[in-house]
N, C-alpha and C positions, 0 to 999 in steps of 0.2 A: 328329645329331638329339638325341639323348641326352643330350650335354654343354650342346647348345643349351637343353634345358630343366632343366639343372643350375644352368646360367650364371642362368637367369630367376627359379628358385627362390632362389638366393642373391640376387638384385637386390631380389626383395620381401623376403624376410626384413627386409633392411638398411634396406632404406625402410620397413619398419613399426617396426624397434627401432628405428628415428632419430623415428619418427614420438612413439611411446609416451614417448620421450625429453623430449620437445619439449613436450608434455601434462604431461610430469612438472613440467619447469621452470614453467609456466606456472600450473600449480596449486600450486607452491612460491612464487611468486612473489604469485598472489591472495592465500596464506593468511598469507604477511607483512604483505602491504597490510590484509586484514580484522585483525588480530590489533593492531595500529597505528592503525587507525581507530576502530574500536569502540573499544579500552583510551581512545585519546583523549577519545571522545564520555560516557563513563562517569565521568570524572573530570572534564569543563568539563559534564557534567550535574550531577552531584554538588552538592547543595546545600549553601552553605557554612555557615546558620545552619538549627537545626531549624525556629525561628520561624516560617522566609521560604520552607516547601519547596511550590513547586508544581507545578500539576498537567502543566506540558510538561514541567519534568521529568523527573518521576517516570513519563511514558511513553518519555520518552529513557531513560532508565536502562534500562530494562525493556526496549527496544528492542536499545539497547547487549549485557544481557545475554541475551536470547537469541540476537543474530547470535553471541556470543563462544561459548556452545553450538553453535554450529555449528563455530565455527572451531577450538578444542582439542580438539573429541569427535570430530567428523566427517572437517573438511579434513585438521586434522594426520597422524591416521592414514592415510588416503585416501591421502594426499601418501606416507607411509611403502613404503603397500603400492606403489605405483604406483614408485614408485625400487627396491622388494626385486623385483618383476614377479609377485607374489603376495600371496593373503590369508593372515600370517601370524600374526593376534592370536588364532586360535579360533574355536569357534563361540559360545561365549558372548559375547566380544565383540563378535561380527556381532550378535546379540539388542541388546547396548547400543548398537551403529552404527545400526542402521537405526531404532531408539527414538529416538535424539537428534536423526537427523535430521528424524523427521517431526515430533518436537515444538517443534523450534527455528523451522524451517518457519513451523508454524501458528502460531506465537505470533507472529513478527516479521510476518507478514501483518495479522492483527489487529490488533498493535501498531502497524503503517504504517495500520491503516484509522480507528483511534480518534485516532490523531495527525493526519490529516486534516479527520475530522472537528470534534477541538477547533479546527484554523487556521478551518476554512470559518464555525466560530459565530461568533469572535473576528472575524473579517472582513466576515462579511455579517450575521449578527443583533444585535450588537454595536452594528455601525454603524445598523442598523435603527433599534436603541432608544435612541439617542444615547450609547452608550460603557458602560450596564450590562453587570454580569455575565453570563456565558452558565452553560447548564448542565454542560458541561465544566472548568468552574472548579470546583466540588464535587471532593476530595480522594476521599468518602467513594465518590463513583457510580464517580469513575475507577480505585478501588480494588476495586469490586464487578465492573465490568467487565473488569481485567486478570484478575482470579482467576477469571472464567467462563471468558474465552480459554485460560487455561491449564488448566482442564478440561476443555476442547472438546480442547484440541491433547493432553492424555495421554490420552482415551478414544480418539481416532483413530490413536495410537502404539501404542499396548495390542497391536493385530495385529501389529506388525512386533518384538517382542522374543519373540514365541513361534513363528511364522511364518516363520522363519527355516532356510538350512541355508549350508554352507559346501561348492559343488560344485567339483567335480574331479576329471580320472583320478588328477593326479599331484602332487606337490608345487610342483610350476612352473607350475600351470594350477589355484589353488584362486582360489576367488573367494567373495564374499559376498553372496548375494541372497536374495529373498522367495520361499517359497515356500506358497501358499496351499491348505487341502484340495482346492478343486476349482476348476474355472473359474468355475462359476457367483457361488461365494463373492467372487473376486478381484474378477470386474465389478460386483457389487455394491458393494463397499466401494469401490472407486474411482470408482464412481458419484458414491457419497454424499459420500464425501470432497474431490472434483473442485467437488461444487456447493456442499456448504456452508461446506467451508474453505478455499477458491481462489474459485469464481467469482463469490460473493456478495462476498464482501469484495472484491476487485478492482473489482466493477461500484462498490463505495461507493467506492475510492478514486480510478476514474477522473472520478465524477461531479463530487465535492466542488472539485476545482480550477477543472471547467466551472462551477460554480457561481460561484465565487471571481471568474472572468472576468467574469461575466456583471453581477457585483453594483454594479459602481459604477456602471454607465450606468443600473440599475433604481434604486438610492436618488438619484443626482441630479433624476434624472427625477421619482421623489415627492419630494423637498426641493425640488425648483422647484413644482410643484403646490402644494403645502404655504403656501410663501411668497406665490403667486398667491394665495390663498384669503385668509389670514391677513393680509399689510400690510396698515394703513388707507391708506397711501398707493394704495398697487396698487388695494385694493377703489374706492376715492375716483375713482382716475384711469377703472377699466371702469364703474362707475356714470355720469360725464361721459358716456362714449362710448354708452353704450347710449341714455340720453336722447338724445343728438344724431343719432344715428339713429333715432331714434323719431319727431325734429322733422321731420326731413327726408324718412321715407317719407309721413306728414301731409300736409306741401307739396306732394309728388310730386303725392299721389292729390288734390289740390285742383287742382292744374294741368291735370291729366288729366281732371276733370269736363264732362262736356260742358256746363253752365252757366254756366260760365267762360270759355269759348271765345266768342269773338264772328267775327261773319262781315262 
């Protein structure tokens, strides 16, 4: 019986180091692919004359550079500890871990909500106003709005590079996580941080594309009205038509006269 639950303990051990294994390659794997795609998007962002630099751009950049925040400060080490089977960089650099990662976070959300944003004006009010500027075109707003997001995303960072500890009994089991004065503190900030740097932005960037959908059967629909109202021909041909019906309820009710009628 003994041996039997020897035999059982060694079967999970192997199956959770194959497992942790497996997770390892996989997050080596992601942090390749992120590190390849961003550098890509950052350089075919990259505007080639100062002249000509606009505003997708320069939220792709901004985009590009905080995913890459994530992926040198975050994934690479992550990727590190996860192959050594411990947290081996400190506790200080737990402080700058779990900093980078909430700030990379919040920014590339934002930065995905104002890049939605900009497409849904360019697509639907754009088209509204026969192909004017939208307000997303402004350098100056979409400059005023990344550097809010990136205020937003380092006061909500702020708790996790002080908030920190590095737990463990042993050197084989150190890990890096949050740890917050008390409970009450913790629900709070994830409250807050849940609603106004996740869920708000989310709900704009799920709406904007529903928008996006929605927009060309609404502008055809006013450009066909538009056009109804507006031809002389069109006007020309329902003026006909109203008069001719007008002739003919006349007639009707002349027909319909009982002194008309003969017996």
């Amino acid at each position: 019986m003994f041996s039997l639950f020897l035999n059982c303990s060694a079967l999970h051990a192997v199956v959770v180091g194959r497992l942790i294994l497996v997770e390892s390659i996989v997050r080596g794997l992601m942090f390749l692919a992120g590190v390849l795609g961003n550098n890509w998007l950052a350089v075919r962002s990259f505007p080639t004359q100062r002249s000509s630099v606009r505003t997708n751009e320069v939220l792709f950049l901004n985009l590009a550079l905080s995913n890459l925040i994530t992926n040198y400060l975050v994934d690479l080490p992550d990727t590190v500890a996860d192959f050594a089977g411990r947290w081996f960089l400190g506790e200080t650099y737990c402080g700058i871990f779990r900093f980078c990662a909430d700030l990379s976070e919040t920014s590339s959300i934002f930065t995905t909500l104002f890049i939605s944003v900009f497409w849904h004006q360019k697509l639907v009010g754009s088209l509204k106003r026969g192909g004017s500027p939208v307000q997303m075109d402004s350098l100056c707003l979409v400059a005023c709005l990344l550097a809010g997001s990136w205020t937003v995303a380092v006061v909500f960072s702020i708790p996790h590079f002080f908030f920190v500890k590095v737990e463990g009994g042993n050197e084989s089991s150190e890990d890096c996580i949050d740890v917050f004065p008390n409970k009450v503190a913790k629900q709070t900030y994830e409250i807050i941080y849940l609603t106004l740097a996740n869920a708000v932005p989310v709900a704009g960037i799920v709406f904007c594309p529903i928008g996006v959908r929605e927009a060309p059967s609404v502008i055809i629909r006013d450009n066909y009205r538009s056009t109804m109202t507006q031809s002389p021909v069109i006007k020309a041909a329902v003026c006909a038509a109203q008069c001719s019906c007008r002739r003919n309820r006349r007639i009707l009710s002349q027909r319909c006269d009982p002194s008309f009628i003969r017996l």
